[in-house]
Steps between C-alpha positions, in 0.01 A plus 500: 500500500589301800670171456305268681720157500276253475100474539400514888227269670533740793535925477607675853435875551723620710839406629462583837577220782140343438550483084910358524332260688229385353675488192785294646331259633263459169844455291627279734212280421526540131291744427560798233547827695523837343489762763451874455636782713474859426775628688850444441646362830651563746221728590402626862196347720382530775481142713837398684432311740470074490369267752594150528240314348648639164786231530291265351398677205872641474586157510279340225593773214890432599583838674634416838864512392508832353340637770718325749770631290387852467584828769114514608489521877363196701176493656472307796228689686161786496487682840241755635566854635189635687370836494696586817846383324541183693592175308365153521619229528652402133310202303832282403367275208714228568446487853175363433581305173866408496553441137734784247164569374459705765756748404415701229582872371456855421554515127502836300216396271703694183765241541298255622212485262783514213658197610170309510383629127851353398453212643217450296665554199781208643173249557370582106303711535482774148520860681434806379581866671398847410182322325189654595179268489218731392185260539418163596308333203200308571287247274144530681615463874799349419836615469704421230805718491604844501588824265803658583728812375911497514651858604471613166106465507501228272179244557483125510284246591592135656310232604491228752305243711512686816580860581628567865449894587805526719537901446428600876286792610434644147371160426308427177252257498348597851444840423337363146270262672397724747672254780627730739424479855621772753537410854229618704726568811841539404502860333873549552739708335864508579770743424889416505833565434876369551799585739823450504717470811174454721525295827541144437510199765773229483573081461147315476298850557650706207239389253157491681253683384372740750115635523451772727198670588483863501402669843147592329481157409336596176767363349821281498868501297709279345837481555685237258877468450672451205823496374746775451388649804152581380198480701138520375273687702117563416174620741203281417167671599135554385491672187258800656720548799840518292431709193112704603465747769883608522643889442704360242477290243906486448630098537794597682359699777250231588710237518764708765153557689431165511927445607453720815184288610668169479734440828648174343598701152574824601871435660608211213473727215659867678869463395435319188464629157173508209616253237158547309199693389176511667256212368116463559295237463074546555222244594641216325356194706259311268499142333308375121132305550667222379853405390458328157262468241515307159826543330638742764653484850551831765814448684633727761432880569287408175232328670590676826691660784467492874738766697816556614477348836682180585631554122306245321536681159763283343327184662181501362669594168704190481243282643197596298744453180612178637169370527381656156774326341409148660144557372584643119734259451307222583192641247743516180623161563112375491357735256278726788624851532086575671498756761352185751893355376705830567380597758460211692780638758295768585281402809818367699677818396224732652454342812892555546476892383197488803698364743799768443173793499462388815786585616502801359163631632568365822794718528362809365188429757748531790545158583790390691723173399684591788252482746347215306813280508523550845155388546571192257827423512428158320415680196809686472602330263205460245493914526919467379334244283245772315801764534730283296175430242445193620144549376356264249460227752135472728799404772525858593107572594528379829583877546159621420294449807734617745547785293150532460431482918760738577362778245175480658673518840687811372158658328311440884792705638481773258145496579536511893770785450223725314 
């Protein structure tokens, strides 16, 4: 049997970024947290990449000092490499908003991710690795706690007010309920792997993140640094174009197709050395109908996940737990654990996930920031402002009708051209 210390208001699934914190900040309201996570960390993901509006997330749950005291590499920047190889102009971060929240890092999410899950356990919160949670149990609609099984097999049931389904991808509850949404338009898949020794840039450039289009432009790569001289690289591209239609089906020969057809790749990887195996990831954009309902919360790549542009993963992971927590704790102290209760964060949160999408789609669509910011110089700044995930603020919307004119001006040249 598993020793559960004391009886929790509050059960987490998951101990991913999005559970640590939703169970930290829960504890450090008082509340009884027992968290479950079936791995045993460290463990590898997939996600290493921050942007600055995770400072003040970081900040809340008391993790700015160990980050600032670990080896991750500082992030100051993102920059674009077009499909021709040529690089833009970088987006500093604090250029626009001088404050140290506008440096951030590249973490390696196995180290990372461990040092968050123990600093839940620092904050109170009762954790428990290598536990798997086998269903979510439910009272009519509402949830009232889980079964689980320890790595010997062995079943147990424990209750609580609120269940939060923090267990990413392979999420629970939204696959129960029948809450899954897939994105209409983003039907991406990405395939990556690590190098070592691989071309890196120096002083305030040595930690941007780097997208650059492939000469296709079907797709685009990331090209993260981390420490010990490891860089992440990945193609992100429609899910047909990357893995149908092809001679082979073999991981490592499409991604060295996709090297030779991406000018701003190609010559930072040829002297340096595979650190890693081939990984693949297919159609994985969707988000939940809704993010709570009674007795249970969806938090993270539980209710949802975007892409991998502009690297919002971690973001929306901390924020969406950050909001949850606000909300949950608030219903236990007055007796109300109702879905209309927990998941009153959810509008606020959506309309910030949109404004990223749009982004996103704008980007894939073949619209240029470049020539946009050149166009609009003014809003500069609110475009850094969406890139560092400023995005939970209606502040930022003044981007949406110029945006909006300068598509149409691009569709009535497309149409001219044909």
């Amino acid at each position: 049997m598993i020793n559960i210390n004391r009886t929790p208001q509050m059960i987490v699934i998951g101990g991913g970024p999005s559970g640590s914190t939703v169970a930290t900040l829960a504890a450090k309201q008082g509340i009884r947290v027992t968290l479950f996570e079936r791995e045993t960390f460290p463990r590898y993901h997939i996600g290493e990449s921050l942007i600055p509006e995770t400072f003040w997330v970081l900040e809340k749950i008391g993790m700015l000092d160990k980050l600032r005291a670990s080896q991750f590499v500082k992030k100051h920047s993102v920059q674009f490499v077009t499909s021709r190889g040529t690089l833009s102009e970088p987006f500093y971060f604090a250029d626009n908003k001088p404050h140290e929240s506008s440096q951030t890092w590249q973490v390696l999410r196995s180290e990372f991710d461990l040092m968050m899950l123990n600093n839940a356990r620092e904050h109170g919160v009762d954790v428990h690795e290598g536990v798997r949670v086998l269903e979510v149990i439910f009272e009519g609609s509402r949830a009232i706690g889980v079964a689980i099984a320890d790595e010997a097999g062995n079943r147990q049931e424990v209750f609580a007010d609120v269940v939060v389904d923090a267990a990413g991808q392979s999420t629970l509850i939204q696959d129960r309920l029948g809450l899954r949404e897939w994105d209409p338009v983003l039907k991406k898949a990405a395939l990556w792997t690590y190098w070592e020794g691989a071309y890196r840039d120096t002083g305030r450039d040595e930690g941007a993140t780097m997208v650059m289009q492939t000469e296709s432009k079907q797709g685009w790569f990331w090209y993260i640094p981390l420490h010990n001289n490891i860089i992440s690289v990945g193609i992100v591209a429609p899910f047909e174009y990357l893995f149908k239609n092809r001679e082979t089906k073999d991981h490592e020969a499409i991604y060295f197709e996709e090297v030779a057809g991406c000018p701003g790749v190609k010559p930072r990887i040829k002297d340096a050395k595979r650190a890693g195996p081939f990984r693949a990831a297919k159609e994985y954009s969707y988000r939940a109908k809704k993010v709570a309902g009674d007795g249970w919360v969806l938090v993270g790549d539980a209710f949802g996940f975007l892409d991998p542009l502009y690297s919002s993963g971690v973001l929306l992971a901390l924020k969406s737990a950050a909001l949850a927590s606000e909300a949950i704790v608030e219903g236990l102290h007055k007796g109300d654990t109702s879905e209309a209760q927990l998941g009153k964060w959810g509008p606020d949160f959506m309309k910030g996930m949109d404004r990223m999408r749009r982004l996103v789609c704008e980007y894939y669509d073949g619209f240029s920031f470049g020539r946009f910011v050149k166009k609009h110089p003014d809003l500069k700044g609110t475009i850094t402002d969406l890139l560092i995930g400023d995005l939970f603020t209606e502040r930022v919307d003044c981007v949406v009708k110029p945006m909006d004119e300068m598509r149409a001006e691009m569709e009535a040249t497309k149409v001219k051209g044909e």
